[in-house]
C-alpha positions in Angstrom: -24.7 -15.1 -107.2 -22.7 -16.5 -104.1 -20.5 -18.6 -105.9 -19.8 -16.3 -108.7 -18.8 -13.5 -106.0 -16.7 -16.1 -104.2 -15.1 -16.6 -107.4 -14.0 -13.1 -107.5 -13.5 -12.7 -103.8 -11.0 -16.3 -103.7 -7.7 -13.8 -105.4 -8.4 -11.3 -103.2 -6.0 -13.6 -100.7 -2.1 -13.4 -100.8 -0.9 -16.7 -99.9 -1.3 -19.4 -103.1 -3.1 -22.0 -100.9 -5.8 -19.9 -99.6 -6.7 -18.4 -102.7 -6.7 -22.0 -103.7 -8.7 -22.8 -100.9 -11.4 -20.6 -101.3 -12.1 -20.9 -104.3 -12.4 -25.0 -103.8 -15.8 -23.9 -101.6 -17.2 -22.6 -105.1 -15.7 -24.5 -107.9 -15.0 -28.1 -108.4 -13.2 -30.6 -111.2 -10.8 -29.2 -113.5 -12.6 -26.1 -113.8 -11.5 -25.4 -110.2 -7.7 -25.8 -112.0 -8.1 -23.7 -115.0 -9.8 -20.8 -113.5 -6.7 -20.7 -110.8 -4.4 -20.9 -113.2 -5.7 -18.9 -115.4 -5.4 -16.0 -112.6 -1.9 -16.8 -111.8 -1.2 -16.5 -115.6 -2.8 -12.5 -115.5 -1.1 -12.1 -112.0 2.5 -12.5 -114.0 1.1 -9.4 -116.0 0.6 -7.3 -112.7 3.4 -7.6 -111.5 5.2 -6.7 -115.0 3.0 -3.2 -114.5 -0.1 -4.6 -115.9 -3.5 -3.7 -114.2 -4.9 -5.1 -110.8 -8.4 -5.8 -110.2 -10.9 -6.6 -107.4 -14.5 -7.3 -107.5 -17.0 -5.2 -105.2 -20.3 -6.3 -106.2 -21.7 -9.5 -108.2 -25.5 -8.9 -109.6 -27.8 -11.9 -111.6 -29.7 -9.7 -114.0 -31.3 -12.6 -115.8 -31.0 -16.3 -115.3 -33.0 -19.8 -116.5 -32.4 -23.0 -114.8 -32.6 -25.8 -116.6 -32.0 -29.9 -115.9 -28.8 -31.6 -117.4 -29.7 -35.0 -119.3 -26.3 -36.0 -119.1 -25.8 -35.7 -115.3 -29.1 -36.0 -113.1 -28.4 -34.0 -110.2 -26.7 -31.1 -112.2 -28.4 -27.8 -113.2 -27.7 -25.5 -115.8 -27.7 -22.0 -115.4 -28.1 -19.3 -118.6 -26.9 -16.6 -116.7 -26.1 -12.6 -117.5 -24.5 -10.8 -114.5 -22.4 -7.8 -113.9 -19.2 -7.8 -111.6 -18.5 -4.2 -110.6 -14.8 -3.4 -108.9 -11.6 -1.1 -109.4 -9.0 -1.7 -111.6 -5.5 -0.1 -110.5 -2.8 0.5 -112.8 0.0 3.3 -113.3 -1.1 4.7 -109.7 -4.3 5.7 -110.0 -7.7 3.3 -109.6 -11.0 3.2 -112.3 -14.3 2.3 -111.4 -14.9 -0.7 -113.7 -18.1 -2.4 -114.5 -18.3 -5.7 -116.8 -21.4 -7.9 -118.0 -21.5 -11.5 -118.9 -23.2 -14.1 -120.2 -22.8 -17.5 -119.6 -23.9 -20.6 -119.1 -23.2 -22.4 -116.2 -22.9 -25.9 -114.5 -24.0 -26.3 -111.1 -23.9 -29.5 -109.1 -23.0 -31.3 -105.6 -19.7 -32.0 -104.9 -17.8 -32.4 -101.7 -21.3 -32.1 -99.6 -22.2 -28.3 -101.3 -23.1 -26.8 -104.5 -20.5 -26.0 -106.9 -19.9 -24.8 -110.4 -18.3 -27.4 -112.3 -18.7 -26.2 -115.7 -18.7 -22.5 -117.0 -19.2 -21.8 -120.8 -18.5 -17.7 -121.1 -20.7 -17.1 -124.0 -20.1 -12.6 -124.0 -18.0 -10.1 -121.9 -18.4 -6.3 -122.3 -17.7 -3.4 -120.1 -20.6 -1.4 -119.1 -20.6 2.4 -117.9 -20.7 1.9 -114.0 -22.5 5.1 -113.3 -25.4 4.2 -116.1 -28.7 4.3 -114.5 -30.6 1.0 -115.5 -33.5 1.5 -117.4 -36.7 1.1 -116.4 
């Protein structure tokens, strides 16, 4: 859950190198390179008048760990999660709330845990306000 919400919390950061800082402490190989520039693709939309986003609240809904036969010390992680924020756009802000599933590798590098790999297997918005059943 912490390194997914660092994720989100990294581009919350003006200047490039601390964004790219911060999200170094979560992510690591050339994941750590795609998923920044990724965000500096969606950023050139922004600034054209597209939406901006920040995440509020990460939550693990479900998740199964398993061990990686191709790398010893590496865990996989079948994840869903939600990632609730505001979206601003036009002047006015939206409570936004998304789910995903995923899985994801996890492994030391650099003396901490860090995702290295992250397969998105769904995305789909889900009503913020909906009270979970029970």
């Amino acid at each position: 859950e912490v390194l997914l919400a660092n994720i989100s919390r990294s581009f919350d950061f003006r200047e490039e190198a601390d964004v790219y800082d911060r999200l170094a402490t979560s992510v690591s190989g050339d994941l750590l390179s795609d998923i920044y520039l990724q965000n500096r693709q969606s950023l050139v939309v922004t600034q054209a008048g597209g939406a901006q986003a920040r995440v509020k609240e990460v939550q693990i809904q479900d998740v199964e760990v398993n061990r990686r036969d191709d790398r010893p010390l590496a865990l996989l992680f079948h994840a869903k999660w939600t990632a609730m924020g505001t979206v601003g756009h036009w002047g006015h802000i939206h409570t936004r709330k998304n789910q995903y599933e995923a899985n994801i590798t996890v492994e030391p590098a650099d003396g901490n845990w860090k995702i290295t790999g992250l397969e998105l297997l769904e995305e789909k918005r889900i009503d913020p306000y909906a009270q979970p059943k029970s």
